[in-house]
N, C-alpha and C positions, 0 to 999 in steps of 0.2 A: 633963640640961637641954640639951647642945649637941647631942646627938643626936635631941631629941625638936624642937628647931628647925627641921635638915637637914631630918630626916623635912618639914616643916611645909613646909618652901622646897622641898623638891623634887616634892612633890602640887600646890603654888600654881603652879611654872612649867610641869608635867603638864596640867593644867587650860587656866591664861594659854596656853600655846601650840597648845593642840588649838583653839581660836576664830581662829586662824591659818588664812588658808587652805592655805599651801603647808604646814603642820605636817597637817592637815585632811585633806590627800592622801596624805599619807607614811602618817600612822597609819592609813586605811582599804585603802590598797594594803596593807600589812603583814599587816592584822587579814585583808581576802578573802585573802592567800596562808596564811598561816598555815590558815584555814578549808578551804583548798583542800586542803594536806597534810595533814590530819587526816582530811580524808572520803577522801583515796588511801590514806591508813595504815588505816583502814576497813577500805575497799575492798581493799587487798592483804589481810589476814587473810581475808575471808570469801572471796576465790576461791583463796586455801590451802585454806581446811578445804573447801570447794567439790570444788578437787582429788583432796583425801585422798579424800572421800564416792566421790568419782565412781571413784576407783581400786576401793576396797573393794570397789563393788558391782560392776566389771566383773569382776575377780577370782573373783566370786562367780557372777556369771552366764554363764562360761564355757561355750560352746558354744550363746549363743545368734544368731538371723540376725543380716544386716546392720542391718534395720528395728529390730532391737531395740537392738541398739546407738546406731543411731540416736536414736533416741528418747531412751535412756537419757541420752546427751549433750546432746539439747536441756532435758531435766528437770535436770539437775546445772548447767547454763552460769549459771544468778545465781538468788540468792535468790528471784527472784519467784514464776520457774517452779517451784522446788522448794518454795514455801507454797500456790503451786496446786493442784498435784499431792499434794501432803498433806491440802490441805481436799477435795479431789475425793473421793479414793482412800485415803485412810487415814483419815479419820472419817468422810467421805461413804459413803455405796454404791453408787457409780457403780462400773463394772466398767470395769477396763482391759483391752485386750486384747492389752496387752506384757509386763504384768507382773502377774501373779499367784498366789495361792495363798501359796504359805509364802515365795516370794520377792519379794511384795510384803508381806508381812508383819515378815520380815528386812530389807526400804528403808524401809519406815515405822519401825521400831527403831532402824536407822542413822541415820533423816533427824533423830529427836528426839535420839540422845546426839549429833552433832554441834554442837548449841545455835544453829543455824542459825536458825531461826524460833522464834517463841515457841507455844508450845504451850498 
């Protein structure tokens, strides 16, 4: 009973105080930072696996030009470039001319077990 009160009194002054203005500010400044840190905690995981992707396939693509590399680093630098470059080049049949053949076939394998984009 006396806990099922508390509960009751502390939802009513949660409430009664949020119609506060200065309570009003506190708890929206709170809720945008907290929203802030959860889209960086995001955002750090996917330019980790970001990372890993991009190592793997340099690794991989050893000996090739500077253009290539190039390139390959503007397709790994955030998820957008690398759902582009998968709707382009790995379901599209646009031809690239950086990456191909069995080693665009091995990026588009790597780019789906990453769990980067949705597929």
């Amino acid at each position: 009973m006396k806990s099922g009160l508390i509960i009751f009194l502390l939802v009513f002054l949660v409430f009664a105080l949020q119609q506060m203005p200065v309570f009003y500010r506190l708890f929206s400044d709170t809720q945008t930072e907290l929203v802030m840190w959860l889209g960086d905690a995001r955002k750090y995981r996917e330019n980790k696996v970001l990372r890993k992707l991009h190592e793997d396939i340099e690794s991989t693509f050893e000996g090739n030009n500077e253009a290539q590399v190039a390139y390959l680093e503007k397709v790994t630098k955030n998820t957008e470039n690398l759902a582009t470059f998968y709707r382009l080049y790995c379901v599209g049949a646009d031809k690239n001319p950086f990456i191909y053949g069995a080693k665009l076939h091995y990026f588009c394998e790597r780019i789906v077990k990453s769990g980067l984009i949705k597929v």
